[in-house]
Structure formats: C-alpha cells, structure tokens
C-alpha positions as CSV (number, residue, x, y, z in Angstrom):
1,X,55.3,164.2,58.2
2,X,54.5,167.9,58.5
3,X,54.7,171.5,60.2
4,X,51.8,172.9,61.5
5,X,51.9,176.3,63.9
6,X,48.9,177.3,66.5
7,X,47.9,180.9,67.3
8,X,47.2,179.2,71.2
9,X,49.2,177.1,73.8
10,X,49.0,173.4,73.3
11,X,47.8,173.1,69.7
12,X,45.1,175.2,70.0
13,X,43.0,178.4,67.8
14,X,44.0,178.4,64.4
15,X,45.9,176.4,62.5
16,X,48.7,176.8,59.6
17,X,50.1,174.2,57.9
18,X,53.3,174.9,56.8
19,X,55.1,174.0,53.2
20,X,58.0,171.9,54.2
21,X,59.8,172.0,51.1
22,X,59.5,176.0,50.6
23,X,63.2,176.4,52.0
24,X,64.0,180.2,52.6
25,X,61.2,182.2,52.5
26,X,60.4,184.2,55.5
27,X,56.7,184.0,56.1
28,X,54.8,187.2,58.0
29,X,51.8,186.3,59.9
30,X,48.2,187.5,60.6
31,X,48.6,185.9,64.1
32,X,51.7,185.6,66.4
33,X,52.0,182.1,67.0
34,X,52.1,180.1,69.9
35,X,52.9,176.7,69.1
36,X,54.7,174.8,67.0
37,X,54.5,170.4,65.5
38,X,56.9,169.7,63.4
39,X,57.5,165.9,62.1
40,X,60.5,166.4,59.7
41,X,63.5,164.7,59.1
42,X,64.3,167.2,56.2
43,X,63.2,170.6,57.7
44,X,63.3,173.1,60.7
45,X,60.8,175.3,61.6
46,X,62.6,178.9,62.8
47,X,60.1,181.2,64.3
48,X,61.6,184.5,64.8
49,X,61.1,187.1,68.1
50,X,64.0,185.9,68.8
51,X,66.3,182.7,67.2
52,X,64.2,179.8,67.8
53,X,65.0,176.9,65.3
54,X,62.7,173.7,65.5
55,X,63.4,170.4,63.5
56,X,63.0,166.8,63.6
57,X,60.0,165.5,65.9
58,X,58.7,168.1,68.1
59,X,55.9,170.1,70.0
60,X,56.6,172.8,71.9
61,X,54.5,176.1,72.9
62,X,56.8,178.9,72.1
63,X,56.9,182.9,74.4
64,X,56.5,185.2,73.2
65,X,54.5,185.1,70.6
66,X,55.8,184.7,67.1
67,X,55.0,186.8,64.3
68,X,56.8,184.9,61.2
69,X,58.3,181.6,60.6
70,X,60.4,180.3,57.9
71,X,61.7,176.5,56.7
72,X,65.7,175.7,56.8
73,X,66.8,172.7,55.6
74,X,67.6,169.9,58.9
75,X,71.4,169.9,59.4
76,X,73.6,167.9,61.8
C-alpha cells in the first residue's frame, strides 16, 4: 500500500513517495507532477490545479501539471 507521484507521464522522472497517514497538510512541490499511484483503502491523493481527488487503487497521468498534493481520508 502506498502513494507515490512522478514529475513525468507513465511513472516516470522523479519520484515522491507520499505519507499516507499525514491527513491535511497541503504539500508544495519543487516539481509539478504528472502522475499519480495510489494503493489505499484509507487515503486519497488530491492534487490541486484544479480539484482532482484520487483514492483507492489507481494510476493515472494527470494535465496539467500539478504543483501540490495533499492526503484526505477515503470516504464513501
């Protein structure tokens, strides 16, 4: 289980791995983002340029860019 974001398309360039359990904080990055894993069945992954909310199982590439993430606790 895990979140990890990529500064390229399809899991590629650098990698973050993300804090599941540090629900809240909003997260500025160096590098805009570009995709996203997350394997959760406690946590989303929002990315904001936008309202973009990932959670559960999933790996996406996400446009535009995306400066700054945060973890919400999985609802529904």
């Amino acid at each position: 289980m895990g979140g990890h974001l990529y500064t390229g398309y399809h899991k590629s360039g650098n990698e973050i791995v993300v804090d599941l359990p540090d629900f809240g904080t909003c997260h500025a990055l160096s590098e805009p983002i570009n995709s996203v894993v997350i394997v959760s069945e406690t946590a989303n992954l929002d990315t904001y340029t936008g309202a973009f909310a990932y959670g559960g199982l999933r790996q996406t590439d996400v446009t535009p860019p995306q400066p700054s993430f945060r973890v919400t606790p999985l609802t529904g």
